[in-house]
C-alpha atoms as one frame of an Amber mdcrd trajectory, in Angstrom:
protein
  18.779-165.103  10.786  19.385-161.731   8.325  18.648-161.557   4.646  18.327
-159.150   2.112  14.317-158.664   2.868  14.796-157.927   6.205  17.376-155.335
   5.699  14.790-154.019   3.304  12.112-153.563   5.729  14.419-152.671   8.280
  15.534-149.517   6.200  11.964-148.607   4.139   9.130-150.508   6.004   9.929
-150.062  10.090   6.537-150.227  10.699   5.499-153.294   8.993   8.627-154.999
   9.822   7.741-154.508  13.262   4.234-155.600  12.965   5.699-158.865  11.098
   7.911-159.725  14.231   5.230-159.123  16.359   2.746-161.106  14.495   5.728
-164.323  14.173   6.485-163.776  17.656   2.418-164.712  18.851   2.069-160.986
  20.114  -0.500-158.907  18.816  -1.937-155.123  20.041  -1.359-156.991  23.598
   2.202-156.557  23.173   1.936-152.720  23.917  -0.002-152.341  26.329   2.310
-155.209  28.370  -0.813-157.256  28.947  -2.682-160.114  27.652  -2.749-163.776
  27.373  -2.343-163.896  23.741  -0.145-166.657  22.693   0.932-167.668  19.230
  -0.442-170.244  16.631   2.598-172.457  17.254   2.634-172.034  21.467  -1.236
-173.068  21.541  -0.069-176.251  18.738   2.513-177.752  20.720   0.395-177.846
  24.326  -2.480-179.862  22.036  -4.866-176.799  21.230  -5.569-175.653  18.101
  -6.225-171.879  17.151 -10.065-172.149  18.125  -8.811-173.525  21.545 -10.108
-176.638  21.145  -8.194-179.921  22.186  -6.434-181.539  19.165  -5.273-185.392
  18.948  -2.025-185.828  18.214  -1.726-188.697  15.190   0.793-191.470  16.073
């Protein structure tokens, strides 16, 4: 999905559109070294964890 903004940052802001994607995508300073276990907000949500790694009950 384009729009206007990301064209923007495309062409004037590389470098924070690239740490954006990174940071959406779950991969932080991990992502350049090709290492890590860090996983994003949303990956560590849906398996019942929350950010703090604690278990989380799903409401019904």
């Amino acid at each position: 999905m384009q729009s206007d903004g990301f064209e923007y940052l495309k062409e004037n802001c590389p470098s924070l559109q690239s740490e954006l994607l990174k940071t959406v995508a779950g991969c932080e300073d991990d992502c350049s070294s090709g290492g890590g276990k860090s996983r994003s907000v949303w990956a560590q949500l849906s398996d019942g964890g929350d950010t703090n790694g604690r278990r989380v009950r799903h409401r019904t």
